[in-house]
C-alpha positions as CSV (number, residue, x, y, z in Angstrom):
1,X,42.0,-17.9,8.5
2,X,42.6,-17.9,5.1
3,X,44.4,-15.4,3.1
4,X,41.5,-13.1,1.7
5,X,41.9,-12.9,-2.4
6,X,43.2,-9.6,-3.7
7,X,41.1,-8.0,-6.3
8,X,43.4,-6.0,-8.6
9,X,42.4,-5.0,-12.1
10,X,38.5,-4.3,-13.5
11,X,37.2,-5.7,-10.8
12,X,39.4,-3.6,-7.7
13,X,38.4,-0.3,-10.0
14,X,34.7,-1.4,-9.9
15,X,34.2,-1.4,-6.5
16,X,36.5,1.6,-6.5
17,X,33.2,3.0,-8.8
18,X,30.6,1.5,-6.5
19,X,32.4,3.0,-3.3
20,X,32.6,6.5,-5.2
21,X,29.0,6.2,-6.4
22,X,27.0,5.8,-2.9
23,X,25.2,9.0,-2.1
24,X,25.6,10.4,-6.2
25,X,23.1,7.9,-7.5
26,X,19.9,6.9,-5.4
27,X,19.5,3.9,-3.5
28,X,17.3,2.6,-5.6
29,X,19.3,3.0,-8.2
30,X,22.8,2.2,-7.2
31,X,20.3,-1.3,-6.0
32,X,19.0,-1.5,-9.6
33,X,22.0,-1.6,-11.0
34,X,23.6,-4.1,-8.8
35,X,20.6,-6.8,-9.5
36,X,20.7,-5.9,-13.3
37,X,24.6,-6.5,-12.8
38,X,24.4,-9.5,-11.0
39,X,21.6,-10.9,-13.7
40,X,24.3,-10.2,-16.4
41,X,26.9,-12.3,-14.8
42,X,24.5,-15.2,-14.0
43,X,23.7,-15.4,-17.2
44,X,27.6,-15.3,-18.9
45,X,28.8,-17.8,-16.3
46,X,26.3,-20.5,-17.4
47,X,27.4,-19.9,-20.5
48,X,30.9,-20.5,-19.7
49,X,31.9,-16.8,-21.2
50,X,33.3,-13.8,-19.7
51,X,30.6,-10.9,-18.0
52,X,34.2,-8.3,-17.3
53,X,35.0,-7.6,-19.9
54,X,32.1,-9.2,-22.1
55,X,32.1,-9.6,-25.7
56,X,29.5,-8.0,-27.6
57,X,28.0,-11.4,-29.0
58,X,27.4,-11.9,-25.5
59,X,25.4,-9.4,-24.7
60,X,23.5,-9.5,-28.1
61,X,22.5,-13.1,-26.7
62,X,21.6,-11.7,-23.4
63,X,19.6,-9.1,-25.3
64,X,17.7,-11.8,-26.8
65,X,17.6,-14.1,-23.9
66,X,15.7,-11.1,-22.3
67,X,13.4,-10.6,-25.0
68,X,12.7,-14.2,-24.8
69,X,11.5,-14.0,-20.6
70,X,9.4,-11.1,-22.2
71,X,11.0,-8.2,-20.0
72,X,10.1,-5.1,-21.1
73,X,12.4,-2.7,-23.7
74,X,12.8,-0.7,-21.5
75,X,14.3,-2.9,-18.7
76,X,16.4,-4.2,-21.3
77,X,17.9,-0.9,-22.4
78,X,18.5,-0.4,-18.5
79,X,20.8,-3.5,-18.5
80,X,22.5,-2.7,-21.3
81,X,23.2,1.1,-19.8
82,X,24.3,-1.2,-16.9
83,X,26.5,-3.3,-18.5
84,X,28.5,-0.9,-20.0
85,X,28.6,1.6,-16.9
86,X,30.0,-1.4,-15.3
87,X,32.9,-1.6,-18.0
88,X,33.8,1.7,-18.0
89,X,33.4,2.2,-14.0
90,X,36.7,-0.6,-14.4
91,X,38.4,1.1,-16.9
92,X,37.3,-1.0,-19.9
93,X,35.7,0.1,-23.0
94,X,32.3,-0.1,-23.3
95,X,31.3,-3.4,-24.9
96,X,27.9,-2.1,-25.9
97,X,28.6,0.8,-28.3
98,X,29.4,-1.8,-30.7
99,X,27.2,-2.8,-33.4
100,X,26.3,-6.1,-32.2
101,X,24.7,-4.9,-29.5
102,X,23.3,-1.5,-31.4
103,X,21.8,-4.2,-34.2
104,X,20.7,-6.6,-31.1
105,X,18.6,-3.4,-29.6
106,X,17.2,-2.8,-33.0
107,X,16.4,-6.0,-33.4
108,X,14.5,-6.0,-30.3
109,X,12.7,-2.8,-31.1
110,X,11.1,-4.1,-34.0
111,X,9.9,-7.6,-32.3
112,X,8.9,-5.7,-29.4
113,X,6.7,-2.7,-27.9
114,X,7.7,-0.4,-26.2
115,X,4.3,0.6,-24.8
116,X,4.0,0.1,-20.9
117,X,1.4,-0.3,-19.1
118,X,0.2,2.4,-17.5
119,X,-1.0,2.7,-13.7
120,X,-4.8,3.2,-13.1
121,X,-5.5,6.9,-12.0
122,X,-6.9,7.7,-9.0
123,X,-8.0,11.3,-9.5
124,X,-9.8,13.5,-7.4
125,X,-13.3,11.9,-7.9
126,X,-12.1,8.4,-6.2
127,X,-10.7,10.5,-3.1
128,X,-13.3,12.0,-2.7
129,X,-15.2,8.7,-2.9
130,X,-13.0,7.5,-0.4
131,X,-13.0,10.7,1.9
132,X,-16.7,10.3,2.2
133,X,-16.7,6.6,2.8
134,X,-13.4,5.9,5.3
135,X,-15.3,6.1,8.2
136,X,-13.2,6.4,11.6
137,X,-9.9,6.0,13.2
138,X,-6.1,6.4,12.4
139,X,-5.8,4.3,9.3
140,X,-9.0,5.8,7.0
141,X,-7.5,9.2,9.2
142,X,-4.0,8.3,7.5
143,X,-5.8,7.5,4.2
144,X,-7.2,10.6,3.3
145,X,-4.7,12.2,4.7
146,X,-2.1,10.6,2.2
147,X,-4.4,10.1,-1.0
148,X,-4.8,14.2,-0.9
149,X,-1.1,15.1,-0.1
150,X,-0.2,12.7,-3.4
151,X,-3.0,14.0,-5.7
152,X,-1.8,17.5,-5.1
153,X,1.8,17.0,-4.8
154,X,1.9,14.6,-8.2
155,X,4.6,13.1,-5.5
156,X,6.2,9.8,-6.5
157,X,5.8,7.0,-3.8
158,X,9.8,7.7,-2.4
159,X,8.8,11.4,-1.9
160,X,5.6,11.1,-0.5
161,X,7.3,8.6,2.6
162,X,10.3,11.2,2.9
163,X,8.0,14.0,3.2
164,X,8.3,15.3,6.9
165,X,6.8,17.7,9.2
166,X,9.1,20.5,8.6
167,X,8.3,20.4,4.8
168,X,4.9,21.9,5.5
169,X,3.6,24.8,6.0
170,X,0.1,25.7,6.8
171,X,-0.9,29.1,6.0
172,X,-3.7,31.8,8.0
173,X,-6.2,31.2,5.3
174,X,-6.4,27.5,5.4
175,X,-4.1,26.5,2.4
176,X,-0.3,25.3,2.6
177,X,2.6,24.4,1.1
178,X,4.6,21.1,1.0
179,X,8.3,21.1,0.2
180,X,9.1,17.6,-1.9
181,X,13.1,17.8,-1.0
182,X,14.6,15.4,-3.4
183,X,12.6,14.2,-6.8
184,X,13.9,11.4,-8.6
185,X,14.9,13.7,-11.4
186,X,16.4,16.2,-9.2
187,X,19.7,14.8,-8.4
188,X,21.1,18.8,-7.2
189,X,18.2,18.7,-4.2
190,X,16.9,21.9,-4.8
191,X,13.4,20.9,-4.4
192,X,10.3,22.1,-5.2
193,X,7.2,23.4,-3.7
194,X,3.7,22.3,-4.1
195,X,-0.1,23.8,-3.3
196,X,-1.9,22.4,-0.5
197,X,-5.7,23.1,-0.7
198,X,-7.4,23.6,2.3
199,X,-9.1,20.7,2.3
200,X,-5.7,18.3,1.8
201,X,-4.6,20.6,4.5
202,X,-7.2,19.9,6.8
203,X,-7.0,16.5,6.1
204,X,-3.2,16.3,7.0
205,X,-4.2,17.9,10.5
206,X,-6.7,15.1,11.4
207,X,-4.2,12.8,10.9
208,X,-1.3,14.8,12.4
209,X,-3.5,15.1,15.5
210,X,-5.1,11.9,15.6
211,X,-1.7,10.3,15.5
212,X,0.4,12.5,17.7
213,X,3.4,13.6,15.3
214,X,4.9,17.0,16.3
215,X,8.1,15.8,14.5
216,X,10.0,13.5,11.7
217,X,8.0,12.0,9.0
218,X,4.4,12.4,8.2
219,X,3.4,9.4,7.5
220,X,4.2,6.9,9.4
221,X,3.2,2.5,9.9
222,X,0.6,1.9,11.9
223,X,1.1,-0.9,14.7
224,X,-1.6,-3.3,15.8
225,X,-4.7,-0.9,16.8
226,X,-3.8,2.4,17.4
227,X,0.0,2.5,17.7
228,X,2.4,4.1,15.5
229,X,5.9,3.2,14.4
230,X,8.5,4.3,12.1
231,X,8.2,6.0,8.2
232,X,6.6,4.3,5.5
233,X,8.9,2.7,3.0
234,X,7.8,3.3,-0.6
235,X,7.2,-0.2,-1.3
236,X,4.1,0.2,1.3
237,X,2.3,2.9,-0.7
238,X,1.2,0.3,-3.7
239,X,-0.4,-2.0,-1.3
240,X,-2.3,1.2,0.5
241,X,-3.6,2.7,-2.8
242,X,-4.5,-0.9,-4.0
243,X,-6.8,-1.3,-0.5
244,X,-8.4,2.0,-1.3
245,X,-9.2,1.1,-4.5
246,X,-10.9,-1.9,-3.0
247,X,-12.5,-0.2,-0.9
248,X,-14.3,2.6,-2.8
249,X,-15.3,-1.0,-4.9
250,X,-13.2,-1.3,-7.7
251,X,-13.1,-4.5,-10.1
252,X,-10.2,-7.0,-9.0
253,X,-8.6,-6.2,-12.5
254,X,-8.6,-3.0,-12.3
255,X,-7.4,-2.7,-8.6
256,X,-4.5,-4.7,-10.1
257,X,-3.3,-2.0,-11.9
258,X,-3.3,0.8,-9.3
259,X,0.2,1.2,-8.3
260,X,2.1,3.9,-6.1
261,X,2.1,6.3,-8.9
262,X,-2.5,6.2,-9.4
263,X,-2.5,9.6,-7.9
264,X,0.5,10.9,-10.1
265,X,-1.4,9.8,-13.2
266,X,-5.0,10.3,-12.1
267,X,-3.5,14.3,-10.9
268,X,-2.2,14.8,-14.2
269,X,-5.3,13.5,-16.2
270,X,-7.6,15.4,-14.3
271,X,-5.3,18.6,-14.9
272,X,-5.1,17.9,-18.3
273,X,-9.3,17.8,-18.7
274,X,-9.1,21.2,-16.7
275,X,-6.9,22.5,-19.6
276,X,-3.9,23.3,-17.1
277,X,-1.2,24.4,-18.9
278,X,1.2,21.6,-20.0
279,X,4.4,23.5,-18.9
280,X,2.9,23.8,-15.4
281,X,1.8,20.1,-15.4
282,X,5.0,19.3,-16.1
283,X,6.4,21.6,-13.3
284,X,3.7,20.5,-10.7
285,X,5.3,16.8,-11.7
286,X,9.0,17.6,-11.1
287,X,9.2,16.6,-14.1
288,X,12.3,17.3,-16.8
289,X,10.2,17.0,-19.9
290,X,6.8,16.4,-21.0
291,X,7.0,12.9,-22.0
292,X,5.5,11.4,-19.0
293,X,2.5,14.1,-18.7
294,X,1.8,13.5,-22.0
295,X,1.9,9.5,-21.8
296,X,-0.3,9.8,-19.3
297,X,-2.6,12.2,-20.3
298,X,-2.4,10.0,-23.3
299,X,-6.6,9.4,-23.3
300,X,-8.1,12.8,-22.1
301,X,-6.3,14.3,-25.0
302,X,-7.8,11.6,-27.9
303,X,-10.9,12.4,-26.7
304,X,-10.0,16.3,-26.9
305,X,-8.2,15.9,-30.1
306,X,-8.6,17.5,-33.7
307,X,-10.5,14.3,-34.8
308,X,-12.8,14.4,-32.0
309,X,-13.5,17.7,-32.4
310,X,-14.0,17.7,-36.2
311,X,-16.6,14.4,-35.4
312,X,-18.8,16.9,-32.8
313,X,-18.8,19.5,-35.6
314,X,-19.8,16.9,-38.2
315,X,-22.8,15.6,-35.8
316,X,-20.7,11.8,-35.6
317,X,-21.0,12.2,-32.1
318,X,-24.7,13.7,-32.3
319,X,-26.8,11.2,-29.7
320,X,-29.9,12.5,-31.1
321,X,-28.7,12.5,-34.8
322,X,-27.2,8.8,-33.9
323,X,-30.6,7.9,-32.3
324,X,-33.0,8.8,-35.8
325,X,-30.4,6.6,-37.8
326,X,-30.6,3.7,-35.6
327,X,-34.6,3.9,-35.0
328,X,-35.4,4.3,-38.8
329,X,-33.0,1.0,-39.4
330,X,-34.5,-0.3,-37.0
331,X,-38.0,0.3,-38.5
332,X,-36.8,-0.9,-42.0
């Protein structure tokens, strides 16, 4: 066998890092960062240049490159942050505080938008759309079961498939309670609670029945007809909110759109319209600031906004007023 290469250096102390890291970082992160890694080096290696320690012009051009296969800013910034937690994970200095690279990611800002695209809700109205017109059996049981626990929760997809049966609790007058263990902002595991209504909860008690769990995760693949196997993996929830929307007969381009965070964004809007306070929005969310409420809350409050108001008051948005203008130009 031959003599297995000795890694010494940048690289021994980066797998040092990566070794160190597992269990502080989440999977999916530690995973996005080795792709966004790996895309890095690809790309300095067919350029004949060095990726460990990389030179700045380097990863202006990769900056650029990147623009150029229209990835998002925001993916962009992540491989940068990647790039030079790689570096100093080996000991180096970070390659990217320099101002090639801080000019590159200006640069980029001004060719660019930041703007992305938002999910399509799915608020409470297309539940209950859906409740109404599953029918029968384990999956439409599983269904409602799921789109209710999300909506109320605000859980994101990987908390919704961890979410197990000793996280709940089901109170004597109906309602319950739903303990989402680990957000993705909440890298200390304290947790957080959320409301169940009663009619989530008796929803989640179909299915529980229905499908015979008395233990591990709630919501679980369903196998050929009526069989049931292991947790859902958050990659499935995207696919199963994308058939609902289908279902309850949603355009093709707008079914596109629905993601595994609809009932995370459709939630929020439709507490927004209610006037919920934004600090408990953001709360409900597990979220650490109200960027993302507000993002995408983004249209209920235009339409609630200081303009829109002051066009009401005005009689702008008068239908009747509106109607005489248009029937008298009609006339003349």
């Amino acid at each position: 066998m031959a003599p297995q290469p000795v890694l010494n250096g940048p690289l021994a102390a980066l797998l040092e890092w990566q070794a160190m890291a597992e269990g502080a970082y989440s999977k999916n992160t530690l995973r996005a960062q080795k792709a966004d890694g790996a895309i890095f080096q690809a790309f300095c290696e067919a350029r004949g240049e060095s990726y460990l320690p990389a030179d700045p012009k380097t990863i202006r051009a990769f900056i650029e490159d990147r623009v150029k296969a229209g990835k998002k800013p925001a993916t962009i910034r992540r491989y940068v942050a990647t790039i030079s937690r790689v570096h100093i994970a080996a000991g180096l200095l970070s390659p990217c505080s320099s101002e090639a690279v801080r000019l590159g990611l200006k640069k980029m800002g001004r060719e660019t938008s930041a703007r992305q695209d938002q999910a399509h809700p799915l608020g409470w109205k297309e539940i209950k759309e859906f409740i109404e017109a599953a029918g029968e059996g384990l999956r439409a049981d599983r269904e409602r079961a799921m789109l209710c626990v999300a909506y109320e929760t605000l859980a994101r997809r990987g908390e919704l498939v961890a979410l197990e049966l000793r996280d709940l609790d089901f109170h004597p007058d109906g309602t319950g309670q739903a303990l989402i263990r680990r957000g993705k902002t909440d890298v200390e595991g304290q947790g957080r609670l959320a409301y169940l209504s009663r009619e989530t909860v008796r929803w989640l008690k179909i299915w529980l029945e229905h499908a015979g769990i008395d233990d591990g995760a709630v919501f679980c693949r369903l196998v050929g007809a009526g069989k049931i196997g292991g947790p859902l993996n958050p990659g499935s929830i995207a696919p199963i909110f994308k058939r609902v929307a289908q279902w309850i007969g949603m355009s093709e381009r707008i079914v596109e759109r629905v993601s595994g965070h609809s009932t995370r964004v459709g939630a929020t809007q439709d507490l927004t319209e209610l006037d919920i306070d934004l600090a408990a929005i953001t709360q409900a969310g597990g979220w650490k600031s109200t960027r993302m409420p507000l993002q995408y809350a983004e249209k209920i409050n235009a339409a609630k906004s200081g303009m829109s108001k002051a066009a009401e008051k005005a009689g702008r948005d008068s239908i009747a007023d509106f109607a005489g203008r248009f029937d008298s130009l009609d006339r003349g």
